[in-house]
N, C-alpha and C positions, 0 to 999 in steps of 0.2 A: 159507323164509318167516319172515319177523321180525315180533312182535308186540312192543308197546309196551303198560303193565301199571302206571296207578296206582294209588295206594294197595294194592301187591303185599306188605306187609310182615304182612298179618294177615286175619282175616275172609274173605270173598266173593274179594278180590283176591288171595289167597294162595291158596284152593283153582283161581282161574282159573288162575292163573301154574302149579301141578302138572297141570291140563287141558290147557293147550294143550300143555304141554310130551311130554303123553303122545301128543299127534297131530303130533307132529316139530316143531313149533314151536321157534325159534331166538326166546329170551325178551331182552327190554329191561325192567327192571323200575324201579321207580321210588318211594320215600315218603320219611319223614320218619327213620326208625330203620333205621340202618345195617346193625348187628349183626343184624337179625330177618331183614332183604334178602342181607345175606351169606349168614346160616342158612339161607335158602330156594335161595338161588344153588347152595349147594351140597347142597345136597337132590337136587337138582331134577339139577343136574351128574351125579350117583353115579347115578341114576338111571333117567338118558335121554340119548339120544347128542346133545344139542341142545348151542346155547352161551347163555351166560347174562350179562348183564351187569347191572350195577347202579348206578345212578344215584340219589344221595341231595338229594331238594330237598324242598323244605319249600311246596305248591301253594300257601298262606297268602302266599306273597310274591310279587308280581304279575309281576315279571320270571320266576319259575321257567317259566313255560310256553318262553317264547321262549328261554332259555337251553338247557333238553332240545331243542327244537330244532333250532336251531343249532350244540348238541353233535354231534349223531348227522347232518347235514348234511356238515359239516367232515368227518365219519372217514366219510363216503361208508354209513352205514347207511340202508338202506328201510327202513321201516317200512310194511308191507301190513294189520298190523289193528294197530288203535289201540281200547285199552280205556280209556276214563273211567271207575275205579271208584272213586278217592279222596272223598271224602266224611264227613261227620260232622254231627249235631245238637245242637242244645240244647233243654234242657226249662225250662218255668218262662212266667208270664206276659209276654205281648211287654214289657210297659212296667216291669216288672220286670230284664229281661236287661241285660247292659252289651252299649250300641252298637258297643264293639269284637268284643265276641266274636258279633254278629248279623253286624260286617260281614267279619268272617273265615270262616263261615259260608257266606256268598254270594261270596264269591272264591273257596275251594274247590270249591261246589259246584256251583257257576254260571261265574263268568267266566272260571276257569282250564278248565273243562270246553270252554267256548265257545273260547279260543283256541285251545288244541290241535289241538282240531278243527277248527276254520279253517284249520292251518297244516297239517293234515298231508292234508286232503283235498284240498286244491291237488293234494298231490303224488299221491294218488291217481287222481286227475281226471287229469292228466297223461297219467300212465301207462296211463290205463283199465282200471284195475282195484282192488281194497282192500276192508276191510272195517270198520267202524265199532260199536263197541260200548257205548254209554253206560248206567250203572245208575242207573237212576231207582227206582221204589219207586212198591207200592199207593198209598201216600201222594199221589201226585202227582193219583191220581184224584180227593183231595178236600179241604173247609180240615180247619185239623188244629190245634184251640186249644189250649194249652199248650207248643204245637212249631210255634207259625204259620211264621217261617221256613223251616225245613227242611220242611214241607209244600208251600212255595208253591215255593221252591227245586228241588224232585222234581216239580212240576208245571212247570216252567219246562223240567227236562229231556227229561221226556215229550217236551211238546210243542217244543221245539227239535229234536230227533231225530226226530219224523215229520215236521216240515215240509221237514227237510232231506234226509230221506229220498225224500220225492216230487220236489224240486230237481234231485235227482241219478239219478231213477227212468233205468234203460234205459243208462246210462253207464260200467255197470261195476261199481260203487261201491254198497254199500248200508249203511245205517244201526239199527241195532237198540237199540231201550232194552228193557232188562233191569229189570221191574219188579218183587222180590219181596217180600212179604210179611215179616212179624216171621220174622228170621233169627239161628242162634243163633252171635253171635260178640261180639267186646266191644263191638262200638259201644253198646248200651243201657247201658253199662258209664259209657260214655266219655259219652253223652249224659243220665246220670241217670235214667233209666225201667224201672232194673228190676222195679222196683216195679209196675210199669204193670200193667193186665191183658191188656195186649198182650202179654205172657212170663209172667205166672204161669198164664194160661190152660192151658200148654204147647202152643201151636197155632206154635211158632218151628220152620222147618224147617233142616236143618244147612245148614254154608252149600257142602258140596261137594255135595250136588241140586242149590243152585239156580246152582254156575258151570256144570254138567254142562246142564243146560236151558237157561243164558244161551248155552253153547256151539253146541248141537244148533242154539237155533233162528237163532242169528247165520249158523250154517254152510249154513242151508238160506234164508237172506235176508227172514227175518219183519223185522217192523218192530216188534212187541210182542211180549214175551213174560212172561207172567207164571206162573212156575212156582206149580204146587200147583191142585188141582180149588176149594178153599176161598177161596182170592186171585182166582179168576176170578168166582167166583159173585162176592165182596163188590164188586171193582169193578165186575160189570153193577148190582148192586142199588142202589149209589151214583148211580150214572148215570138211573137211575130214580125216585129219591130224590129228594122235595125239598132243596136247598140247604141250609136252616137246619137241618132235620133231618140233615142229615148233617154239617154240622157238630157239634151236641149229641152225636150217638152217638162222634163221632173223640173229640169232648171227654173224654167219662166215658173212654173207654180210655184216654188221655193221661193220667189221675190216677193218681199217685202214693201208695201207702198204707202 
């Protein structure tokens, strides 16, 4: 069984890519940083009797979906689960942000996530069988000012993966978003909020729980999963929330001090 693994060079996608690897999984990995993908290739090699390969593309560029591929087409690879975990944010007011980096953003997190998936569920459809992994985020359950993008972006994946989930119900094929909570790896880093009270609270879980639960409940064919007792409660309490209030409360923890 071949898994396909982006954004595998750090974070969430690097503790996945040593998960599956530990349950015989034969790895495709995939990001922007070569050296980190090779580091892990061969971690991961020395490790476990699996094979490893490594593909360096950069999702920001709208061809990479269709290029990986086409790659792994050509050399006759399956790919039976497919992870969407590449991803990133920005912090700071929407009208404040430069439009390139909101709309690299939503290529990342959105329309490359959506090709992939498109191209490779075909081939799962096909075959009648596969599995589908997309990381979405508590986030997606609500607006989220200071980080309006990448909130609305985790709300787009959510709901992209359950609808295509039901699509494909009974077929073989199922689809899972992986929704976690403040998770401790660099993206707050890379997104500016460390600051936030989102991570100084210390309520950020590591990020090998939550590939270990994106795992479990992928393998068991949930449609949601959202690691931690703490991230379930807040998204039912959101859902029960008026709107504008829950937008005010994402706001204050979105503040930077």
């Amino acid at each position: 069984m071949t898994t396909l693994i982006t954004g595998a060079s750090s974070g969430i996608g690097y503790e996945l890519a040593k998960v599956f690897a530990e349950n015989g999984h034969d790895l495709v990995l995939t990001a922007r940083n070569q050296a980190q993908l090779e580091k892990l290739a061969a971690e991961i090699q020395s490790a476990h009797k699996v094979k490893v390969r490594v593909l360096v593309k950069d999702l920001a560029n709208a061809n990479s979906p269709r290029e990986i591929f086409d790659e792994l087409i050509r050399d006759g690879t399956q790919i039976e689960v497919l992870v969407n975990n590449a991803g990133f944010g920005n912090h700071g007011p929407f009208a404040n942000i430069e439009l390139d980096a909101d709309l690299r953003l939503l290529q990342v997190n959105i329309v490359a996530l959506t090709a992939l998936t498109k191209l490779f569920i075909r081939e799962m459809l096909a075959r009648g069988r596969g599995r589908v992994m997309n990381v979405a985020s508590t986030a997606g359950f609500m607006p989220g000012p200071l980080m309006a993008t990448y909130y609305a972006s985790k709300a787009y994946v959510l709901h992209f993966s359950e609808a295509v989930a039901q699509e494909v119900a009974g077929r073989g094929v199922s689809v899972t978003a992986l929704c976690p909570g403040p998770v401790d790896t660099a993206f707050q880093k890379r997104a500016g909020i460390e600051g936030s009270r989102l991570f100084k609270d210390g309520a950020a879980m590591d990020a090998r729980t939550v590939a270990l639960a994106g795992y479990r409940g992928m393998m068991h064919g949930k449609r949601i999963v959202i690691p931690g007792t703490s991230n379930k409660l807040l998204t039912t309490s959101v859902r029960l929330s008026p709107r504008r209030l829950a937008a005010f409360i994402a706001g204050k923890f979105n503040v930077v001090h």
